[in-house]
DSSP file (Angstrom, degrees, kcal/mol; ACC not computed):
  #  RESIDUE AA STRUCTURE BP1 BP2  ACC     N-H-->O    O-->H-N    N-H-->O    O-->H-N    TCO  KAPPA ALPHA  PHI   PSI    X-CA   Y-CA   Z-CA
    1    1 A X              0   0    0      0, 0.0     2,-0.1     0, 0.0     0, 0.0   0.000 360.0 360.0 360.0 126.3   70.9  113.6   93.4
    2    2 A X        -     0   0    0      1,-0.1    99,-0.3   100,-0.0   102,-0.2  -0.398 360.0-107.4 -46.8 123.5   74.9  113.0   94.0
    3    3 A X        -     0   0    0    100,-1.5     2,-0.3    97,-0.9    -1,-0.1   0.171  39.0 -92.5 -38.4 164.4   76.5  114.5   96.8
    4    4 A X        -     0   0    0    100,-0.2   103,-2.1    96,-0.1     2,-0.2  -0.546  26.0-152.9 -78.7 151.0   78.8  117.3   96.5
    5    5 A X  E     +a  107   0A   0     -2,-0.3   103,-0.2   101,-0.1     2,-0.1  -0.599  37.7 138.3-120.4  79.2   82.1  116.8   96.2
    6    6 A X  E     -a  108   0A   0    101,-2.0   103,-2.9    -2,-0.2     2,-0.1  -0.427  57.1 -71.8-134.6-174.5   84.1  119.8   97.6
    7    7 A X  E >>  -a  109   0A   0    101,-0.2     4,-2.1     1,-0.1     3,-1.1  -0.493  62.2-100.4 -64.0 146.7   87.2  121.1   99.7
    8    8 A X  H 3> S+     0   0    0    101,-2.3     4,-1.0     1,-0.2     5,-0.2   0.726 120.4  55.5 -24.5 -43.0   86.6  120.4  103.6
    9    9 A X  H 34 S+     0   0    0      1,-0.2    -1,-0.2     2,-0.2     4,-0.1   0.914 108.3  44.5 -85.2 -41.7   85.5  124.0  104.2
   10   10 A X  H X> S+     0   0    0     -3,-1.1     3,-2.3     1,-0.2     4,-0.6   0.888 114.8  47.4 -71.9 -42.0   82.8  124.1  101.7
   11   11 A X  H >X S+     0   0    0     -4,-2.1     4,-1.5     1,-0.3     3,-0.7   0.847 102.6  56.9 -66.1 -28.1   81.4  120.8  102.6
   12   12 A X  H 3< S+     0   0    0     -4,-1.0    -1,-0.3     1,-0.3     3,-0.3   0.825  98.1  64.5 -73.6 -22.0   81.2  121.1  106.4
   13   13 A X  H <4 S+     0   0    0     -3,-2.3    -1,-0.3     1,-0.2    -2,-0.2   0.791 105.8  49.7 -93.5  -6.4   79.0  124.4  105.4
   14   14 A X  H << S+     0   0    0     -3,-0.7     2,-0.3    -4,-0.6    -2,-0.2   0.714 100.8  81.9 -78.5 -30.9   76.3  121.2  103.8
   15   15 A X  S  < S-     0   0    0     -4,-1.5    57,-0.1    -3,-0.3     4,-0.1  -0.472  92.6-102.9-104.4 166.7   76.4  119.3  106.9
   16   16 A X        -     0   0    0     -2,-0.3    -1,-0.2    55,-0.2    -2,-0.1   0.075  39.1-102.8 -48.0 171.0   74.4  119.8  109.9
   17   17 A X  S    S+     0   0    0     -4,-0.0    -1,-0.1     0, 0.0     2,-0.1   0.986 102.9  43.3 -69.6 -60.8   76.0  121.5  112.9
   18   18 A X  S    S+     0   0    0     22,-0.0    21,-0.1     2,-0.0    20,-0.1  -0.026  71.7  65.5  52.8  89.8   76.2  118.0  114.3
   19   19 A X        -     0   0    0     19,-0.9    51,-0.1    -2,-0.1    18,-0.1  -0.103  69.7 -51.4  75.8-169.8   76.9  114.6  113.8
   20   20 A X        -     0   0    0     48,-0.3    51,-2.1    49,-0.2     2,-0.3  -0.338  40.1-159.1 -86.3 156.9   79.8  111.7  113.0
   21   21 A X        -     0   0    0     49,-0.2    15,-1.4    -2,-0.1     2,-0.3  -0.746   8.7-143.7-124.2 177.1   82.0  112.3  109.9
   22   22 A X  E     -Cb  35  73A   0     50,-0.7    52,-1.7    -2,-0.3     2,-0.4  -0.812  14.2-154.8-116.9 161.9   83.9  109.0  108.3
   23   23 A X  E     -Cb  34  74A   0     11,-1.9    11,-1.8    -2,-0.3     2,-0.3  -0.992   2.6-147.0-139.3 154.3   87.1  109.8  107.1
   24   24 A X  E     - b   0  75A   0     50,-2.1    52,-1.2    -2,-0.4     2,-0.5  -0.750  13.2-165.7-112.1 147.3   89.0  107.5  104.1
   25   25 A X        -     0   0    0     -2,-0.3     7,-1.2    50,-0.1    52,-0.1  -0.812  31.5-155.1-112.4 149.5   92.9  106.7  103.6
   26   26 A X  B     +E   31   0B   0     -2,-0.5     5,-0.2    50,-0.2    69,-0.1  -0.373  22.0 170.3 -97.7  47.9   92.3  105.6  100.1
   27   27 A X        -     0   0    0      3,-1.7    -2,-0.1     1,-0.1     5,-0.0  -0.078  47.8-108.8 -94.6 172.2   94.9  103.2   99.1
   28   28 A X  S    S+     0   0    0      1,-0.2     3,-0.1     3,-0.0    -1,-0.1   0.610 116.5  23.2 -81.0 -10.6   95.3  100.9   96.1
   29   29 A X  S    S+     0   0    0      1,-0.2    22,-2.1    21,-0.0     2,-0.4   0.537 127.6  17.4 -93.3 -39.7   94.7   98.0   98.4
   30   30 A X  E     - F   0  50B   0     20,-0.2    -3,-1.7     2,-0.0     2,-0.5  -0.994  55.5-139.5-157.2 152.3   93.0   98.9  101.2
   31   31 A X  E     -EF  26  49B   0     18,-1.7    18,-1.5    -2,-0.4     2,-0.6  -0.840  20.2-149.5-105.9 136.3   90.7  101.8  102.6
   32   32 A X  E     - F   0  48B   0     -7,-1.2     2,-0.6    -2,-0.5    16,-0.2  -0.890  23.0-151.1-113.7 103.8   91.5  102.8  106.5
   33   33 A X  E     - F   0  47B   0     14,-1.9    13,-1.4    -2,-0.6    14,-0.8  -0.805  15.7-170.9 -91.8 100.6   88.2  104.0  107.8
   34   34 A X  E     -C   23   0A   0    -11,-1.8   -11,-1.9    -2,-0.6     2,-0.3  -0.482   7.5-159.8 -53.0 128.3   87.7  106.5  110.5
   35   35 A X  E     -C   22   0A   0      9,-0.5     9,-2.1   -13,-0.2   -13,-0.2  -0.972  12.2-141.6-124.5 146.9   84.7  107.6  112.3
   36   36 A X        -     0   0    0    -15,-1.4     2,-0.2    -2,-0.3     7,-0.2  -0.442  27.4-105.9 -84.1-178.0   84.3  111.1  114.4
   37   37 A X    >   -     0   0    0      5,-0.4     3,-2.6    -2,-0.1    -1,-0.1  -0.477  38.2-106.8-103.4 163.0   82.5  111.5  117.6
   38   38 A X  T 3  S+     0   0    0      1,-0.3   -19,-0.9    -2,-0.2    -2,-0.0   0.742 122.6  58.5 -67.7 -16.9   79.0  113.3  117.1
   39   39 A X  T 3  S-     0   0    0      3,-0.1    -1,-0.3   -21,-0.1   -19,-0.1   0.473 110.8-125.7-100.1   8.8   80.6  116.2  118.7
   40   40 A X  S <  S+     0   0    0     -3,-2.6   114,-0.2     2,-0.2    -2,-0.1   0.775  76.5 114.7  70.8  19.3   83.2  116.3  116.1
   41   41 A X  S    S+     0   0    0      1,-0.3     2,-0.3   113,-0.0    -1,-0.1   0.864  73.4  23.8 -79.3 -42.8   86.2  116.2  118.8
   42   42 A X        -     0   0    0    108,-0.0    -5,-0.4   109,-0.0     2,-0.4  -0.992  64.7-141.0-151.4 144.2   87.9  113.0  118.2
   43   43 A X        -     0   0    0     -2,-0.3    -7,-0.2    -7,-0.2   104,-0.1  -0.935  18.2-160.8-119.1 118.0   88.3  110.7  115.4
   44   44 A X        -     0   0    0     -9,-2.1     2,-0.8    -2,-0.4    -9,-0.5  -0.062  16.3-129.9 -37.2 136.0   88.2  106.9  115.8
   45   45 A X        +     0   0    0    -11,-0.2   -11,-0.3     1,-0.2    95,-0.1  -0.763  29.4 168.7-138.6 142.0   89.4  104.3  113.7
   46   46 A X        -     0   0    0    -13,-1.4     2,-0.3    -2,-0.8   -12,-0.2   0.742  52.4  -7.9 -89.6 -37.9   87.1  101.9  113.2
   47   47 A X  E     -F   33   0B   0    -14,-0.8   -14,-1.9     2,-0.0     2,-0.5  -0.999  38.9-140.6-172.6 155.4   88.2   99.3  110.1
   48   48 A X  E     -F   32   0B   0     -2,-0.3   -16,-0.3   -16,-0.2     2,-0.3  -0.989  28.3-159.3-115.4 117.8   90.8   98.6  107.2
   49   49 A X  E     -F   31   0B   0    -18,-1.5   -18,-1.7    -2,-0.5     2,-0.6  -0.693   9.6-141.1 -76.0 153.2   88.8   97.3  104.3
   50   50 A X  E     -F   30   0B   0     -2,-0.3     2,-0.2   -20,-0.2   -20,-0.2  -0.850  34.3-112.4-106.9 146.8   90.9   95.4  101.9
   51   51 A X        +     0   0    0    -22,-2.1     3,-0.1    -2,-0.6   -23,-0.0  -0.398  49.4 151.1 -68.8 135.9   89.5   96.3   98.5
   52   52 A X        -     0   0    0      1,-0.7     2,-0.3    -2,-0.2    -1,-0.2   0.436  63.6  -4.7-124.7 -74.0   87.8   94.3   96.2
   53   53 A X     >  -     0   0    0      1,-0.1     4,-1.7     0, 0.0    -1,-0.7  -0.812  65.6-115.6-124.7 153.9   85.2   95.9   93.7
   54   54 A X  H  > S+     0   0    0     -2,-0.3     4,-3.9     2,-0.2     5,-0.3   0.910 111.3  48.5 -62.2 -48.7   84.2   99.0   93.8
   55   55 A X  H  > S+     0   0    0      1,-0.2     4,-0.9     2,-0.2    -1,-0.2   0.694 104.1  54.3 -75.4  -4.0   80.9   98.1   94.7
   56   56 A X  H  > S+     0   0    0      2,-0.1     4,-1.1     3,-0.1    -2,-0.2   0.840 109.7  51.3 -93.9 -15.5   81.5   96.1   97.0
   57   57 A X  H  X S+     0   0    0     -4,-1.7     4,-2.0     2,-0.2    -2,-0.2   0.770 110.6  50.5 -56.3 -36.1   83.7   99.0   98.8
   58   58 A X  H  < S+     0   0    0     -4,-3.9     5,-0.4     2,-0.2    -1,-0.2   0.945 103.3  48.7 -80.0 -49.9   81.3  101.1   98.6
   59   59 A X  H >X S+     0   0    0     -4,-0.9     4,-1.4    -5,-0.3     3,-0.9   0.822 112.5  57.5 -62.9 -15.2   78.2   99.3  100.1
   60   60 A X  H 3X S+     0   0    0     -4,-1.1     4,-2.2     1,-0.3    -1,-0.2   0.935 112.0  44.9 -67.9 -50.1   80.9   98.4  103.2
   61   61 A X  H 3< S+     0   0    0     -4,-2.0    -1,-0.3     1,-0.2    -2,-0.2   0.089 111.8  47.2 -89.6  44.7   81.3  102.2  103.5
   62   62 A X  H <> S+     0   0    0     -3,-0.9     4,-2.5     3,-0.1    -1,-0.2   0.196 107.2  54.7-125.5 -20.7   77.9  102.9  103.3
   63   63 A X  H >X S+     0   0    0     -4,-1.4     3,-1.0    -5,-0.4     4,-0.8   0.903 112.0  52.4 -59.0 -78.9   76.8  100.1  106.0
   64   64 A X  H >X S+     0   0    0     -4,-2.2     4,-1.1     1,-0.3     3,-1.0   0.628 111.9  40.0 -44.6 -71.4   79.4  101.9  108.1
   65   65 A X  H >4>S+     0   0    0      1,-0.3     3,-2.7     2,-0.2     5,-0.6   0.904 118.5  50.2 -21.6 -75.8   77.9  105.4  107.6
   66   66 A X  H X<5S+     0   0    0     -4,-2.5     3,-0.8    -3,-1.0    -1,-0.3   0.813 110.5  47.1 -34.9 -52.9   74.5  103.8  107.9
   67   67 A X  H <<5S+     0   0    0     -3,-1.0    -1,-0.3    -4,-0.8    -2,-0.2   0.575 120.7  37.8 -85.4  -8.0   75.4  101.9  111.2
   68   68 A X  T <<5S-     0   0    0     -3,-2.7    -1,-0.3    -4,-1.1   -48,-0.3  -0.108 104.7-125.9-135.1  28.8   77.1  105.3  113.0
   69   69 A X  T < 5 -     0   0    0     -3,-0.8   -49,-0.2    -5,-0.3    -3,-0.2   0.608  41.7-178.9  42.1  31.5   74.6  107.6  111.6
   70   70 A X      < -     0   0    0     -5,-0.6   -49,-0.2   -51,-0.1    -1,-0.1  -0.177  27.6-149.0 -96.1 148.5   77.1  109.5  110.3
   71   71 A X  S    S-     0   0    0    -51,-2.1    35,-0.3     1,-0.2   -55,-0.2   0.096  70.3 -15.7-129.8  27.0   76.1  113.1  108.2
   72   72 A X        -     0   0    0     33,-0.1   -50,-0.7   -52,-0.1     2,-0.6  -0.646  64.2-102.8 145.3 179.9   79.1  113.2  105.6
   73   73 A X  E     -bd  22 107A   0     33,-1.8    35,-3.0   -52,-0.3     2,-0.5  -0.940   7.8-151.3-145.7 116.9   82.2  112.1  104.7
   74   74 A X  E     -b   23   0A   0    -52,-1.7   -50,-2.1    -2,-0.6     2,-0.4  -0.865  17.4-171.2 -63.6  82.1   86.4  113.1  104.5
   75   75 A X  E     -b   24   0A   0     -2,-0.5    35,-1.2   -52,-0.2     2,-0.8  -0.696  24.2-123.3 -86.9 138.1   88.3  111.7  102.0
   76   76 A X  E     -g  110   0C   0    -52,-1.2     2,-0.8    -2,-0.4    35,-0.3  -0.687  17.3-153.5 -53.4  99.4   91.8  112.2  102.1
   77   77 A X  E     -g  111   0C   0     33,-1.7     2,-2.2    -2,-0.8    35,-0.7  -0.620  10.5-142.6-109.7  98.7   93.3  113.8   98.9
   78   78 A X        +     0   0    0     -2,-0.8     2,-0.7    10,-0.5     8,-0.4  -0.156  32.5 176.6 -63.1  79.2   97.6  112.7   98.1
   79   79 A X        -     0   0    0     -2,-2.2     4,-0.2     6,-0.1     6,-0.2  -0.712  27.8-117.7 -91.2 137.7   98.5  116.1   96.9
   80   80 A X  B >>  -H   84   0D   0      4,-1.6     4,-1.5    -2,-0.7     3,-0.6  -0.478  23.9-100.1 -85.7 175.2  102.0  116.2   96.2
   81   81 A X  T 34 S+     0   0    0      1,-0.3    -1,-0.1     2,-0.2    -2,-0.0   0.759 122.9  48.2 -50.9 -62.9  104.4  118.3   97.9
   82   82 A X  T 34 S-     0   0    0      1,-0.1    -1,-0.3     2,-0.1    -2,-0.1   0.404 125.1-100.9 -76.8  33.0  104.8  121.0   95.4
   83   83 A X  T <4 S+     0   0    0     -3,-0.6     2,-0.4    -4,-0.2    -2,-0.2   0.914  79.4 129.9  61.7  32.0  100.7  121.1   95.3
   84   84 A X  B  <  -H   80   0D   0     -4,-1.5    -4,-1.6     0, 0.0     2,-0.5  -0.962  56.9-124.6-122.5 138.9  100.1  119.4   92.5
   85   85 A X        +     0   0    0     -2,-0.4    -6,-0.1    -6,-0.2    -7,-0.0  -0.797  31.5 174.7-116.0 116.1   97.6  116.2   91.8
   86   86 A X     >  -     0   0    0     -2,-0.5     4,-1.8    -8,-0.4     3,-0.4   0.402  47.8 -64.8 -82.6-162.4   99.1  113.2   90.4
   87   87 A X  H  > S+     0   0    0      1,-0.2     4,-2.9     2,-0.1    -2,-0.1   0.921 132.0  47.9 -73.4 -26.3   97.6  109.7   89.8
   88   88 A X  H  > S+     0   0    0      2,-0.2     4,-1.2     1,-0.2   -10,-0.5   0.647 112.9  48.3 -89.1  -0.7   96.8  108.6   93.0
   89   89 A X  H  > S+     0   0    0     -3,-0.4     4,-1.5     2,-0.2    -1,-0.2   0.790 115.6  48.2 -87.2 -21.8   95.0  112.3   93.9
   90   90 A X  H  X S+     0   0    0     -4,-1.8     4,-4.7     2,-0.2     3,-0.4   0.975 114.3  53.0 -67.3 -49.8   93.0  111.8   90.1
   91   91 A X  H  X S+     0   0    0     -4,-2.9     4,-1.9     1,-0.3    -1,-0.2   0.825 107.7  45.2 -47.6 -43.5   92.3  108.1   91.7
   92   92 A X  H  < S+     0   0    0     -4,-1.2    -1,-0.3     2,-0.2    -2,-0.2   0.624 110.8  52.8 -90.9 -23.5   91.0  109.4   94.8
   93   93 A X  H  X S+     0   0    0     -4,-1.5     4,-3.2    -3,-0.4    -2,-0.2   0.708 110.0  56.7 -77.6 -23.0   88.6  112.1   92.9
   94   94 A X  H  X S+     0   0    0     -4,-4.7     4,-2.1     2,-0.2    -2,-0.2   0.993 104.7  43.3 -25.3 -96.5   87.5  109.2   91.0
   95   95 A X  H  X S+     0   0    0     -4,-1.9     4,-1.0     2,-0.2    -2,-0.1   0.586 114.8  48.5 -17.9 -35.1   86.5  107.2   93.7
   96   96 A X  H  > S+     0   0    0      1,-0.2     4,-1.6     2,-0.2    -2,-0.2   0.837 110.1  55.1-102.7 -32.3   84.7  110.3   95.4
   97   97 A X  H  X S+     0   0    0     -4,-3.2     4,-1.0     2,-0.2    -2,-0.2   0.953 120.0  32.8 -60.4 -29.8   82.9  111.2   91.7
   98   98 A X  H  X S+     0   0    0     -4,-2.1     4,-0.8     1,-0.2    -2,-0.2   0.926 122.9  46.9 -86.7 -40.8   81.4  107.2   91.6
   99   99 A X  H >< S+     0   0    0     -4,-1.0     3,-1.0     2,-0.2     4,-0.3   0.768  97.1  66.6 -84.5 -26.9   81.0  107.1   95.3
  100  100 A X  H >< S+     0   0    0     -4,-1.6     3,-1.2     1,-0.3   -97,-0.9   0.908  98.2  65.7 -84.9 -54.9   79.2  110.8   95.2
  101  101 A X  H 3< S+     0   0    0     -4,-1.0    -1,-0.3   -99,-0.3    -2,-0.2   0.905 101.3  46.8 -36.3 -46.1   76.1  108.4   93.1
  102  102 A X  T << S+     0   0    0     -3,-1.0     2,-0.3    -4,-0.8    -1,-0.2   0.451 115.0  31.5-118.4   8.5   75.3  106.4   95.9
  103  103 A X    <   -     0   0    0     -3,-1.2  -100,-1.5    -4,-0.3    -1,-0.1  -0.997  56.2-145.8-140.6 153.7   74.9  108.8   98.8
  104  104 A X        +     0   0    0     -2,-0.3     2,-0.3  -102,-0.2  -100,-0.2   0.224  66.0 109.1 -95.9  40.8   73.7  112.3   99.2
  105  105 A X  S    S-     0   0    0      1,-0.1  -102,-0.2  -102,-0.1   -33,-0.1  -0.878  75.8-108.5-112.9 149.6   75.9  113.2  101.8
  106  106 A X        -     0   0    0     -2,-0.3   -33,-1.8   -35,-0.3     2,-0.4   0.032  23.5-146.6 -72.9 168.6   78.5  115.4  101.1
  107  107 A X  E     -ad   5  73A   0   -103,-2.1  -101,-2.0   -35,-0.2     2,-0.5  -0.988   8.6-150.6-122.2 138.5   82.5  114.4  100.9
  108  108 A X  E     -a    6   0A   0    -35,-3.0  -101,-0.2    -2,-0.4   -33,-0.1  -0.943   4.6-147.1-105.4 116.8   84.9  116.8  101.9
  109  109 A X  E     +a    7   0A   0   -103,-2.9  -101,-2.3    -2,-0.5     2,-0.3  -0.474  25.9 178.9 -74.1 142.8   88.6  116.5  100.0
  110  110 A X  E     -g   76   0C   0    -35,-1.2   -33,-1.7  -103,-0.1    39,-0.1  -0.863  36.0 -99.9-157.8 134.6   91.5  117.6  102.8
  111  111 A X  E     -g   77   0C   0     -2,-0.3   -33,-0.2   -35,-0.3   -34,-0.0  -0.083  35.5-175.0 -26.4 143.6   95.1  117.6  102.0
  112  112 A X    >   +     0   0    0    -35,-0.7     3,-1.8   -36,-0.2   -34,-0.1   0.327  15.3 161.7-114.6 -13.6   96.7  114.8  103.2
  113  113 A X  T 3  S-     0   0    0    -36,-0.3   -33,-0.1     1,-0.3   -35,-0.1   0.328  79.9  -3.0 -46.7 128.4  100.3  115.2  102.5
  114  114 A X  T 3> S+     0   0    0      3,-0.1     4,-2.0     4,-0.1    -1,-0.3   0.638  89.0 131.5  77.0  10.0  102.6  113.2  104.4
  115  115 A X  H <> S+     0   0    0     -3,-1.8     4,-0.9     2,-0.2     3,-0.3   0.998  86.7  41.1 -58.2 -81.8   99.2  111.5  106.7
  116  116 A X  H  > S+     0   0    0      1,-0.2     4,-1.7     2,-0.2     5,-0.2   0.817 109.7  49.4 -26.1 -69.7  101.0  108.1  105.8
  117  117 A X  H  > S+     0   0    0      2,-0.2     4,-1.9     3,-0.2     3,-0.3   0.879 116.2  49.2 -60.5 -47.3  104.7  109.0  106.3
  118  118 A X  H >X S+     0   0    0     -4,-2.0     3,-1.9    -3,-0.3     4,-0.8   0.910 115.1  47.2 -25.5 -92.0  103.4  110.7  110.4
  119  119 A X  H 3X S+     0   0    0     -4,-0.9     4,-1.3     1,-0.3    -1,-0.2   0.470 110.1  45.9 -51.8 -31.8  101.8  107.8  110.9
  120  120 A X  H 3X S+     0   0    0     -4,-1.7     4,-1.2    -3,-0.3    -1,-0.3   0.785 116.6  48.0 -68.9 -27.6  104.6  105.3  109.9
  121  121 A X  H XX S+     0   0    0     -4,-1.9     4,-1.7    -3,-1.9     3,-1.1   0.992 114.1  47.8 -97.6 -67.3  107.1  107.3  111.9
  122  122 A X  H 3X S+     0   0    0     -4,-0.8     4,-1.2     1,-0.3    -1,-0.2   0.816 115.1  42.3  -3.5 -81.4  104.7  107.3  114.8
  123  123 A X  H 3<>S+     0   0    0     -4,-1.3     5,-0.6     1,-0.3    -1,-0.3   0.838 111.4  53.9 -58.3 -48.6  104.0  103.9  114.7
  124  124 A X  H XX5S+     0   0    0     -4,-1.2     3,-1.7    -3,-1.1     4,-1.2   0.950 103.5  58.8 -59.1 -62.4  107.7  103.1  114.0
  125  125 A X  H 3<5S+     0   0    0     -4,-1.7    -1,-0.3     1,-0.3    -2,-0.3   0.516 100.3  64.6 -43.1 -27.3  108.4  105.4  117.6
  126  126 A X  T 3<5S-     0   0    0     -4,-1.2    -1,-0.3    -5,-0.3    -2,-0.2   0.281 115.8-122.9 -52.9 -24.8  106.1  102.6  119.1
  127  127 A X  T <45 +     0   0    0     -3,-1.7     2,-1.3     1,-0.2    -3,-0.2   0.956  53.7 169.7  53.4  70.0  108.6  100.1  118.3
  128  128 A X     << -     0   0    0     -4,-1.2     2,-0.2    -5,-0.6    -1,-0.2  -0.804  37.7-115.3-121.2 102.2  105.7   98.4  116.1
  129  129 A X    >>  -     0   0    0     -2,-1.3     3,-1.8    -3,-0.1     4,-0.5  -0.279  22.9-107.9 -54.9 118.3  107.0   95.7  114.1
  130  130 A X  H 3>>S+     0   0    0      1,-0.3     4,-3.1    -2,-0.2     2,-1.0   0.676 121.5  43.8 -19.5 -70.1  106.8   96.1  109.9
  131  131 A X  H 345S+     0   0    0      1,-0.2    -1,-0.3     2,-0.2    -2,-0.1   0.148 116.7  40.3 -60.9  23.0  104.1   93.4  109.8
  132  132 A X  H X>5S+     0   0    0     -3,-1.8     4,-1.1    -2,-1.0     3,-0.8   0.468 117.4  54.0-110.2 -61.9  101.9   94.6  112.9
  133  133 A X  H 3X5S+     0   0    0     -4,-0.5     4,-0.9     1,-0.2    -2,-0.2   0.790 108.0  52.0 -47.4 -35.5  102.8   98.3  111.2
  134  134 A X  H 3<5S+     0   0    0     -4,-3.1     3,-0.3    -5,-0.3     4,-0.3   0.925 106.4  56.4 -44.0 -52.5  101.3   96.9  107.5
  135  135 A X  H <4<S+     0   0    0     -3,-0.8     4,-0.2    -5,-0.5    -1,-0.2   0.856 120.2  18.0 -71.1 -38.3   98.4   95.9  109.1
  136  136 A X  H  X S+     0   0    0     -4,-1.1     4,-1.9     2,-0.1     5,-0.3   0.212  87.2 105.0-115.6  24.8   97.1   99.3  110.8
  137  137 A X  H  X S+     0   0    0     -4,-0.9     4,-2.7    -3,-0.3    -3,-0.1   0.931  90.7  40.2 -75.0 -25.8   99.0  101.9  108.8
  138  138 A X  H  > S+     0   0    0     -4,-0.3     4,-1.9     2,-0.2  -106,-0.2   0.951 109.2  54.7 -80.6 -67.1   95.6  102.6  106.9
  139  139 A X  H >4 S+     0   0    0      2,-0.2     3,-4.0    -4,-0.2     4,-0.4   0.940 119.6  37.7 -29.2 -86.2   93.3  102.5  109.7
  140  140 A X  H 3X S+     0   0    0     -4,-1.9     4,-2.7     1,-0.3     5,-0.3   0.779 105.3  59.2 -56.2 -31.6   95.5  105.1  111.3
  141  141 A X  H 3X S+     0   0    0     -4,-2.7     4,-2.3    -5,-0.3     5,-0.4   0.967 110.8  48.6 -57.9 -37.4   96.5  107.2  108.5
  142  142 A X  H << S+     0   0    0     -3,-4.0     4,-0.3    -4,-1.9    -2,-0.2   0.655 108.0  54.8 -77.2  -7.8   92.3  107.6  108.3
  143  143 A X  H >4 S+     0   0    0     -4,-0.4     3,-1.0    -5,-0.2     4,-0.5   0.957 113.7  42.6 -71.1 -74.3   92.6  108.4  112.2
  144  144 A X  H 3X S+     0   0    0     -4,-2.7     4,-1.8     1,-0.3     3,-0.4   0.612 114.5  47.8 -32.8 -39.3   95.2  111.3  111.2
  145  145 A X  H 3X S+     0   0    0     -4,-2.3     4,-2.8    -5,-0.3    -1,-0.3   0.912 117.1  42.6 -75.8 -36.9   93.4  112.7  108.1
  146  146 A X  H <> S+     0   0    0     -3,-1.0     4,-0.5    -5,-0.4    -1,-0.3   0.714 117.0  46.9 -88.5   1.9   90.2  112.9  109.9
  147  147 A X  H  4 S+     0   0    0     -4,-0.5    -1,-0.2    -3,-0.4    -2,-0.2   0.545 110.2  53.3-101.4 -23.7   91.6  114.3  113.1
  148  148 A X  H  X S+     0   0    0     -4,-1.8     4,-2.6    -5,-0.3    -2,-0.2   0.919 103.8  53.1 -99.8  -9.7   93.2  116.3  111.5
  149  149 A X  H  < S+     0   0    0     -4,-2.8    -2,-0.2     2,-0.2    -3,-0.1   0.539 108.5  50.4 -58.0 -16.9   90.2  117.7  109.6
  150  150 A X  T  X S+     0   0    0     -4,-0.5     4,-3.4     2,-0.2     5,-0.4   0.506 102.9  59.5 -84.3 -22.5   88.1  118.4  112.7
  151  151 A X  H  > S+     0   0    0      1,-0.2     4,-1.5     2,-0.1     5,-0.3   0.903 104.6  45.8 -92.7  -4.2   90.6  120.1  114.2
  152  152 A X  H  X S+     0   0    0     -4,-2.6     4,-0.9     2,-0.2    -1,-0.2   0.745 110.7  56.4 -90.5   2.8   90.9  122.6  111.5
  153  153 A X  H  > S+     0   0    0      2,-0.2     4,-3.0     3,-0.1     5,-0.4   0.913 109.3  49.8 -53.1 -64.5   86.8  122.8  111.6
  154  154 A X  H  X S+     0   0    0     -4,-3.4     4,-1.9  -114,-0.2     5,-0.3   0.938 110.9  49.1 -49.6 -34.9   87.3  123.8  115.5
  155  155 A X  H >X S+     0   0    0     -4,-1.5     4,-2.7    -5,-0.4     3,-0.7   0.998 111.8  44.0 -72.5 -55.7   89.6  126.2  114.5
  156  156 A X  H 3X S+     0   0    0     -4,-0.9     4,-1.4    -5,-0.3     5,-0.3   0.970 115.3  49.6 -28.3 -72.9   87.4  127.8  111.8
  157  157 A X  H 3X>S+     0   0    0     -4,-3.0     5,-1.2     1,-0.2     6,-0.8   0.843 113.4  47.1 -68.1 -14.6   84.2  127.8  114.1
  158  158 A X  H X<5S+     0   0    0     -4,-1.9     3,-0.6    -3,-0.7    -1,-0.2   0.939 111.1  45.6 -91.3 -19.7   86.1  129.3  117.0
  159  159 A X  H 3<5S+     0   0    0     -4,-2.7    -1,-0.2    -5,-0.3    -2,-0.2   0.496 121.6  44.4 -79.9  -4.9   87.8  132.2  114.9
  160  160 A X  H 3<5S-     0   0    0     -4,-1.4    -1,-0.2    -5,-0.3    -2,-0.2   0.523 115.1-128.8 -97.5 -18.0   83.9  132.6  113.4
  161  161 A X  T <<5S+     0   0    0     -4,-0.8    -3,-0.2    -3,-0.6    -4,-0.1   0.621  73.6 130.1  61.1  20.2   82.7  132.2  117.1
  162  162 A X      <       0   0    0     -5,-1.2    -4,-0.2    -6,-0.3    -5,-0.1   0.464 360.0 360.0 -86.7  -0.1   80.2  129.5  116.4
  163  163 A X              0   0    0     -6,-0.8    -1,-0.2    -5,-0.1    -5,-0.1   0.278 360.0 360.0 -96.6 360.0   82.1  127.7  119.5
């Protein structure tokens, strides 16, 4: 059966209490892959893939998963500004319908807006040279999306009390 494919809030009610999350930057080149900690505090970033096939992108992120036991998955969603989803947000629901076939663990979509442009600015404040910055903007954009997607989980479970 395909995973679910839903907004963050609904999917976090699918996964255990529990475990590592991955989180995706999707980009047309390369994917910047994130892992959380089990306890869902702080998000890692682990690899940039550069894209090839889809299957072969996907069996890289499902070794990953596999190898950090990880119990579902954050893709980033590019909505644009005025909330509305353009090609690259259709691309990235793409991606999570074909990708949703080969695992059952749920994905949770979270807003991304402006994860890149933070992170370049960030990076920039770093004094991090274009070509260093090229090289980990992805990685870290996947840090940002998925860090910031646990911390609006913590906020949720402590306004529920579940903390």
């Amino acid at each position: 059966m395909p995973a679910s494919i839903l907004p963050l809030i609904e999917a976090a009610a699918l996964w255990p209490a529990r475990g590592a999350l991955i989180g995706l930057d999707l980009g047309t080149k390369t994917i910047g892959v994130a892992v959380s900690d089990p306890d869902r505090k702080l998000a890692t970033g682990i690899e940039t893939i550069q894209r090839k096939a889809f299957t072969a992108d996907a069996a890289r992120l499902l070794a990953l998963a596999g190898e950090r036991q990880v119990v579902g998955f954050i893709l980033g969603l590019p909505i644009n500004m005025d909330a509305s989803e353009g090609p690259r947000a259709q691309s990235t629901r793409a991606f999570a319908r074909n990708f949703s076939k080969l695992t059952e663990l749920a994905i949770g979509l979270w807003d991304e807006r402006l994860s890149t442009v933070a992170v370049e600015r960030e990076l920039i404040g770093m004094d991090m040279s274009r070509a260093k910055r090229a090289k980990v903007i992805d990685e870290h954009a996947a840090i940002f999306i998925l860090q910031g997607a646990l911390d609006r989980l913590a906020t949720l479970r402590k306004a529920t009390g579940e903390d």
